[in-house]
N, C-alpha and C positions, 0 to 999 in steps of 0.2 A: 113419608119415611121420616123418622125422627134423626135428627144430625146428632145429638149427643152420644148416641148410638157408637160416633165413629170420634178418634179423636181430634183434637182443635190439626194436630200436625197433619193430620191423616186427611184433615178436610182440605185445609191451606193447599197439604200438596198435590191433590188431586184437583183443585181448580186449576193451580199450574201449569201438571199435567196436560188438563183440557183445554188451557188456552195454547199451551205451545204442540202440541198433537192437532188443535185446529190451525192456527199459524204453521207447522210442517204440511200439512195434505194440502193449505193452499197457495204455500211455497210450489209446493210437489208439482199441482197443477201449474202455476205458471211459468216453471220452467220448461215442462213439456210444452206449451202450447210456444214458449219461446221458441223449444228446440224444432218445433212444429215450423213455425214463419220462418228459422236460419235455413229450413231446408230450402221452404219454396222459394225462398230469397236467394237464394245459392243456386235452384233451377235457372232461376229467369237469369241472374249475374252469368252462371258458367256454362247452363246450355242455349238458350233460347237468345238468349244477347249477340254469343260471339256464332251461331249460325245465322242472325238477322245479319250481323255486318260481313260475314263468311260468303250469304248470300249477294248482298247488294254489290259488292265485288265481284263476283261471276255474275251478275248482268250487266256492270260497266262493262267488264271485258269483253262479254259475248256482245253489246251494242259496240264498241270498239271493234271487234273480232266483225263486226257486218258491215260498219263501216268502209273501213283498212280494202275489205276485200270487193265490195262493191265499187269505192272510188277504182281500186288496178283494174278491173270488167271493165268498168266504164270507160279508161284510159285518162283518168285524172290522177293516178300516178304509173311515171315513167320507169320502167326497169323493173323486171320480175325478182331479183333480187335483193331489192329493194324492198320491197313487200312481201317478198321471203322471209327477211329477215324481222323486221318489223312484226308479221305474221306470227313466228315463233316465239318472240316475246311476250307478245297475248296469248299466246295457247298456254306458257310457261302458268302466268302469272292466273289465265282460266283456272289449268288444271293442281295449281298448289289449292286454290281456292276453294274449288271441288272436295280435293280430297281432305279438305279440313272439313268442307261439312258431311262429306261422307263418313267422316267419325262421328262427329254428334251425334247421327242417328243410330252408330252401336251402343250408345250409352242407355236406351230405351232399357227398363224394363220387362221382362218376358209379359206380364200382366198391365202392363200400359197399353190403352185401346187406340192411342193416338199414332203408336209406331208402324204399324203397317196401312196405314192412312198416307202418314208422310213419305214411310219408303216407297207405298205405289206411286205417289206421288212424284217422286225424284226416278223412280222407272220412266216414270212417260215423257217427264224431261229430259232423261237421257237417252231415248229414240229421237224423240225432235231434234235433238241437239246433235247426235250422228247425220239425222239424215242434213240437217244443215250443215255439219261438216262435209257432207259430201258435195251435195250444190256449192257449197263456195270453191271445193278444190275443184269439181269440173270446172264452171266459172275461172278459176284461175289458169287450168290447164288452158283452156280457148282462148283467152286473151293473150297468149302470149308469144311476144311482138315477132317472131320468128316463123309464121304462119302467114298465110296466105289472107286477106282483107277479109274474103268472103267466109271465113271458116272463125276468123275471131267474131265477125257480127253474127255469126249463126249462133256461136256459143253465147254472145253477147244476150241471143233472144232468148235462146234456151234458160240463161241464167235470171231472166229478168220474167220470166214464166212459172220457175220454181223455187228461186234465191229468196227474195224478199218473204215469199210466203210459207217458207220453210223456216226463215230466221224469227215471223211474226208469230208461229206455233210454236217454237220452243223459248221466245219470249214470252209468252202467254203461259206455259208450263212453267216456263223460271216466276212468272208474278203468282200461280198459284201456290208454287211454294214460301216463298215470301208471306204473301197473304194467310197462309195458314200459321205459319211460325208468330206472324204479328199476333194474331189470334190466337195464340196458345201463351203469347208474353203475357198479352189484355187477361188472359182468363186466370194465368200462374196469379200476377197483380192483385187480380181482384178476390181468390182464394186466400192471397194473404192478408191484405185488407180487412177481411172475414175472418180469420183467424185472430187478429189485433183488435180486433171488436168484439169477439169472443170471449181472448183476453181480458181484457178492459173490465167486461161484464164479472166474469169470474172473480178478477180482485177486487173487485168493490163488495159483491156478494160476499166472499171469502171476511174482507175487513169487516162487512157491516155482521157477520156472523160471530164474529171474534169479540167484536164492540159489545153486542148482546149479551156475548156468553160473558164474555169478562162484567159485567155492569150487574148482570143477574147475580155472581158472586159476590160480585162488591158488597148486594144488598142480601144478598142472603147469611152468607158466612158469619160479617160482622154481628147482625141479630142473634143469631144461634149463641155467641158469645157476651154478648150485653148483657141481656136477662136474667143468668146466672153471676153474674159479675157481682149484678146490682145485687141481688139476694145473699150473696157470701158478703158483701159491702155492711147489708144491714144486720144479718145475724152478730158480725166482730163489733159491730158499736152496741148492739144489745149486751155481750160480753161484758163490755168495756164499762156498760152502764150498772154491771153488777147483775142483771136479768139473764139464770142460768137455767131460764123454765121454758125458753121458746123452742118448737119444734122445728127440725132440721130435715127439708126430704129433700132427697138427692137420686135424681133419677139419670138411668144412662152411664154411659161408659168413660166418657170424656175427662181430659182433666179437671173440667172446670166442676162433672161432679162427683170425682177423687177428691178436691178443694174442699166442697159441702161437705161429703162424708169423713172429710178429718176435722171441719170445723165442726161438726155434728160430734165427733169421737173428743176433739179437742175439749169440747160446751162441758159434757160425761164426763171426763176424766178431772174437770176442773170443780163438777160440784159433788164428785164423790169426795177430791182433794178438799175440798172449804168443810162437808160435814165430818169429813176423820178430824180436821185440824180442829173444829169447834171441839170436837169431843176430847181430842189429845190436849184442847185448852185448861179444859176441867179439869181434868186429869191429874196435869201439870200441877195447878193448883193445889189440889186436894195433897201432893206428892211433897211438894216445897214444905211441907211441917216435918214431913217425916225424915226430911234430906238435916232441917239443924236439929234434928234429935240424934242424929247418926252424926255429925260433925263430931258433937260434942265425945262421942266413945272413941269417935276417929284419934282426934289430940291427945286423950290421953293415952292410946297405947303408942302414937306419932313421940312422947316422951320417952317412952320406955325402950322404944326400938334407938333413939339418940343414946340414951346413956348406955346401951351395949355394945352401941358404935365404938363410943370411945375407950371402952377396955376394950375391944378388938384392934382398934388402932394402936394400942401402948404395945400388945404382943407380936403386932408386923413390926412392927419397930424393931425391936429385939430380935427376932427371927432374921430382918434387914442387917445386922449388927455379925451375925454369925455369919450367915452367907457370904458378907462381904472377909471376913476373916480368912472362909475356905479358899476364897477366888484369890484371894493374895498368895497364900501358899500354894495352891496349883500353878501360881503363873512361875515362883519362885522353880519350884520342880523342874517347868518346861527350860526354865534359862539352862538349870543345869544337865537336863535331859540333851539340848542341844550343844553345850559344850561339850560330852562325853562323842556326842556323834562328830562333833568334828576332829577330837582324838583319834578316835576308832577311825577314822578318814583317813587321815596322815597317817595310822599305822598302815592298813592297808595296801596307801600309794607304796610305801617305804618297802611294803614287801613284795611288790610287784619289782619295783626295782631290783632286788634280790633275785628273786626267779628271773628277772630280765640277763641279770651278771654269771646266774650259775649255768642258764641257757650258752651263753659266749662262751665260759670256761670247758662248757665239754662241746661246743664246736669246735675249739683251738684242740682241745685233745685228741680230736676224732683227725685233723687236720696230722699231728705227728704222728697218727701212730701210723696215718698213709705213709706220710716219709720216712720212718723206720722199715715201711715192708718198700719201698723204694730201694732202699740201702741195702736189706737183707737181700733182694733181686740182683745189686748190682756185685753183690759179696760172690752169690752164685753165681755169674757168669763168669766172674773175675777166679774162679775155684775152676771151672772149665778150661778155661784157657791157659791157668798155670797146668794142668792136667795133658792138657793137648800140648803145652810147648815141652814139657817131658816127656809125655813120647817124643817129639820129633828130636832130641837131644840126643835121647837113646839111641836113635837110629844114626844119630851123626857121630857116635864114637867119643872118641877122647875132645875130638872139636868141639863137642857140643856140651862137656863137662862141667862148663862153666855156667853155661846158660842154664844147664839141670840145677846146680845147686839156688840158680835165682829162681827159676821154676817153682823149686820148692820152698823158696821162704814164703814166695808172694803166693802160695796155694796154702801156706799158713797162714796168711796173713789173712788171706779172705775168709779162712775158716776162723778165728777166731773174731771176724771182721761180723759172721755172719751170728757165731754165738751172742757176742755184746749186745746184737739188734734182737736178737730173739729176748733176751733178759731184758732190755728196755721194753718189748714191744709186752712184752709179759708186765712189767711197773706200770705201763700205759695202760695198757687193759686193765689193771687193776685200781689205776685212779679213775679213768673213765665209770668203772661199776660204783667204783664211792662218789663220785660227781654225781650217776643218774640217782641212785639212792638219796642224794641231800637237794636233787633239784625235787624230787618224788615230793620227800616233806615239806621243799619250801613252795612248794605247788599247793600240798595240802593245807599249810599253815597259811597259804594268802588265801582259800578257800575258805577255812575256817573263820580267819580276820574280815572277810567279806559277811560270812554268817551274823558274826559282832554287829558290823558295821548295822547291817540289812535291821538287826534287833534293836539295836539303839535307837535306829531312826526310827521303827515302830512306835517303840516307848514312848518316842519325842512326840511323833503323830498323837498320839492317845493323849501325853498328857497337856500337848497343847488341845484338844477336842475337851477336858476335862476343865483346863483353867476357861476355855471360850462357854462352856457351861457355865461354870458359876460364874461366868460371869453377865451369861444372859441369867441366871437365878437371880441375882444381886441386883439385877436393872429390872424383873420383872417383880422381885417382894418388893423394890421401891416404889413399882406402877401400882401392886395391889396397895400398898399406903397409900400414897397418894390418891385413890382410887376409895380405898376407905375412908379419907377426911374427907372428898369431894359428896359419899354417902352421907357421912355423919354433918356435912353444911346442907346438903339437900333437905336430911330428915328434918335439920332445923326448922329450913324454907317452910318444909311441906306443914309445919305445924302451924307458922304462921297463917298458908294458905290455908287452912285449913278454919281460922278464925277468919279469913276473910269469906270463905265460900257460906260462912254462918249468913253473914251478912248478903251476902249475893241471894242465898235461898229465899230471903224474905223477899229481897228484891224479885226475884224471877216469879212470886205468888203474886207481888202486885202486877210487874209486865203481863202476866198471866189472864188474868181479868182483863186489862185492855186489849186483850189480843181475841178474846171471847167478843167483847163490845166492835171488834170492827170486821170480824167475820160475820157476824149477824147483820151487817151490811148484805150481806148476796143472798137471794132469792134462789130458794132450792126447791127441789120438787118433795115432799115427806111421802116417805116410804108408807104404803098401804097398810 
C-alpha cells in the first residue's frame, strides 16, 4: 500500500492512534488480571484466613473444653461449680467461635465445588462434637461429689470408655477441617501467584508489542516523507538555478505531493511569466519611439489648455467679486428682517397685555352688575314689608296712622330704590356689551399681530437661509478659483512633465533591452 495515498497528518495520527489503542488493551488487560489477584487476595485475607484462625480457637477450646472436664471425672478438680462455671466459659468462647466460622461458609458461591465439601465436613464435626458433649456432661453428672463412691467410679469408667474417644473423633473432624481450609489458603496463594506471573507475562508482551509497533513507525513514516522532501528540495534550486525545463511528477494524495504539484504549477506559471515578459520586452522597446513622438503633441496642446486656464481664472474672479457683493446685502436684509421681528414681538406682547386688562374690566363689571341685582332683591323685599306693615296699620286704626304714612314712604323709597338699580343694571349691561365687543377686537388684533409676528420671522428665516447661501456661493466661486489656479500650476507642471517623460521614454527603450538580456537567462521549454 502506498502511504502518499493518505496524508502526512492522517498517517502521524494513526500511528498514534495504534500505539495508544495498543497501550489501552494492555492497560485493559493488566488491570483486569490485577482486579483478578485483589479478588483472590481478598479470598485468602477475608475468608480463608479469619476461618483458619476462627478454627484454631474452636480446637483450643474443645482441647480446653476436654481437659476442664476430664480433670473434674477424674477428681483433680474440686467442686462441681467450679467447673461449672469454668465449663460455661469455654462453651461461650467454643460457640462464638463456631458460629463465626459457620458464616464463612455462607459466603460460598452457589457454583463453588468446595462448599459442600467443607459443609459436609463441619456436619461430621458437629455430630462428634454433640456426641462428646454429651459423654463429658454424663461424665460430669457421675462425678459429682454428692453421690455415692461406687456410682462416681462407675461413671468414672463409663466416662473413660467413651469420653476420650469421643473427644479424639471430633478432634480429628475439627483437624480435617482445618486441614482442608489450610489447603484451600495453599491453592487461593498459589492461583494468585499464577495470575502475577500471568501478569508479568502479558506486560512485557504488551510493552514489547508497543516497542515494535512504535519502532516500525518510526521507520516507516519518516521514509514516506524524506524522499519527497528531497525531490521538492531539488526541483526549487533548479528554479532558482534559472532551469524552468525539469519535469515535475507528483504522485499521491499527501501534502508532500500538493508541495510538488504546486512547485510543478509554480515551474509553469513562472516560464509562461519569463516568455510573456521577454516578449512585452520587445514590445516595450519597439513602443518607447512612439511614446516621444506623442510627448511631443502632448506639450503643445498641455500649452493651450494653460492659457485657457488663465482666462477662466480672470472670469471666477469677477463672478467671486459679485457673489461676494449679493452675500453682503442678504446679510444686511437679515439684520433688518430681525429687527422688524423683534418690533412686531413687543407689539404683540403689548397687546396681549390689552386683552389681559379688557378680560379684568368686564370681570369687575360682570362682578356689579351681581350687586345691583343684590340691591334690586333687597329693594323688593324692603317694597314687601312696607306693603305688609300697611296692612297691619290699617287694621290698627288711628293707632297705627302713623306707622302707615312711614310705611308708605319707605315703600316709595324701595320702589324708586328698585328703579335706580334697574337703570344702573341697564348702563351695566350696556358697558359689559361694549367691553365684550372691544375685548372681541383686541382678541382679534393680538391674533392678527401674532399673524405679523409669525410672518416676519419667516422672512427673517428665509432671508437668513438666503444671506447663508451666498454666502456658501462666495466661499465656493473662491474654492472653484483657487481650484482653477491650482489646474492652471498643474497644467504648467504637467508640461514640464511632459518633457521629462520625453526623456524617460528613451530611457525605458534602453532599460528595455537589458531586461530582454537577463530574461534570456531562464531556460524555457519552446512551444512546438
Amino acid at each position: 500500500m502506498k502511504l502518499n495515498r493518505f496524508s502526512i497528518r492522517a498517517r502521524i495520527t494513526a500511528g498514534l492512534a495504534l500505539i495508544l489503542v495498543l497501550a489501552v488493551l494492555g492497560t485493559a488487560q493488566a488491570l483486569w488480571q490485577n482486579k483478578t489477584i485483589k479478588y483472590e487476595t481478598a479470598e485468602v485475607a477475608d475468608s480463608w484466613i479469619p476461618a483458619i484462625e476462627n478454627l484454631g480457637v474452636m480446637k483450643d477450646s474443645l482441647s480446653a473444653h476436654y481437659l476442664l472436664v476430664s480433670d473434674f471425672v477424674t477428681g483433680r478438680i474440686q467442686g462441681a461449680d467450679t467447673a461449672r462455671a469454668q465449663l460455661d466459659v469455654i462453651e461461650k468462647r467454643l460457640a462464638k467461635a463456631t458460629a463465626i466460622y459457620a458464616a464463612t461458609l455462607e459466603t460460598y458461591e452457589a457454583d463453588d465445588p468446595q462448599g459442600p465439601i467443607e459443609k459436609a465436613l463441619y456436619a461430621d464435626y458437629q455430630a462428634k462434637r454433640d456426641k462428646w458433649f454429651a459423654a463429658a456432661q454424663q461424665g460430669i453428672e457421675g462425678a459429682d461429689p454428692s453421690l455415692a463412691d461406687e456410682q462416681i467410679e462407675l461413671a468414672r469408667s463409663l466416662y473413660d470408655d467413651v469420653g476420650p474417644a469421643a473427644f479424639r473423633q471430633s478432634l480429628t473432624a475439627m483437624q480435617a477441617i482445618l486441614a482442608f481450609n489450610l489447603e484451600g489458603t495453599a491453592a487461593a496463594a498459589r492461583k494468585a501467584e499464577h495470575l502475577v506471573q500471568n501478569a508479568e507475562r502479558a506486560l512485557v508482551v504488551a510493552v514489547g508489542v508497543v516497542l515494535l509497533v512504535g519502532i516500525a513507525l518510526v521507520i516507516w513514516i519518516p521514509r514516506s516523507v524524506t524522499r519527497p522532501v528531497r525531490e521538492a528540495v531539488g526541483i526549487a534550486q533548479a528554479i532558482a538555478g534559472g532551469d524552468l525545463t525539469r519535469e515535475v511528477k507528483a504522485d499521491g494524495r499527501d501534502e508532500l505531493a500538493e508541495l510538488l504539484k504546486a512547485l510543478g504549477h509554480m515551474q509553469g506559471q513562472l516560464s509562461s511569466l519569463v516568455s510573456r515578459v521577454r516578449e512585452g520586452s520587445q514590445n516595450v522597446a519597439a513602443a518607447s519611439a512612439e511614446i516621444a513622438g506623442g510627448n511631443q503633441d502632448l506639450s503643445a496642446r498641455t500649452e493651450r489648455q494653460a492659457s485657457a486656464l488663465q482666462e477662466t481664472a480672470a472670469s471666477m474672479q469677477q463672478l467671486g467679486a459679485t457673489v461676494g457683493g449679493n452675500a453682503q446685502a442678504a446679510q444686511e436684509a437679515s439684520s433688518l428682517a430681525e429687527h422688524a421681528s423683534g418690533v412686531a414681538r413687543d407689539g404683540g406682547a403689548l397687546m396681549g397685555q390689552v386683552v389681559s386688562t379688557m378680560r379684568d374690566i368686564q370681570g369687575s363689571s360682570q362682578k356689579i352688575a351681581d350687586i345691583i341685582g343684590v340691591i334690586d332683591g333687597i329693594a323688593f323685599q324692603t317694597n314687601i314689608l312696607a306693603l305688609n306693615a300697611a296692612v297691619e296699620a290699617a287694621r290698627a286704626g288711628e293707632q297705627g296712622r302713623g306707622f302707615a304714612v312711614v310705611a308708605s314712604e319707605v315703600r316709595n323709597l324701595a320702589q324708586r330704590s328698585a328703579e335706580a338699580a334697574k337703570e344702573i343694571k341697564g348702563l351695566i349691561d350696556a358697558s359689559v356689551s361694549r367691553v365684550d365687543e372691544g375685548s372681541a377686537l383686541v382678541d382679534r388684533a393680538g391674533q392678527t399681530m401674532s399673524g405679523v409676528v409669525e410672518a416676519i420671522e419667516r422672512v427673517t428665516h428665509t432671508v437668513t437661509r438666503i444671506s447663508g447661501a451666498s454666502q456658501e456661493q462666495a466661499s465656493g466661486v473662491q474654492q472653484v478659483t483657487a481650484a482653477v489656479g491650482q489646474i492652471d500650476e498643474g497644467t504648467q507642471q504637467n508640461a514640464a512633465l511632459v518633457e521629462e517623460m520625453a526623456a524617460a521614454a528613451a530611457s525605458l527603450k534602453t532599460q528595455a533591452g537589458e531586461l530582454v538580456g537577463l530574461v534570456s537567462t531562464f531556460q524555457i521549454r519552446e512551444p512546438a
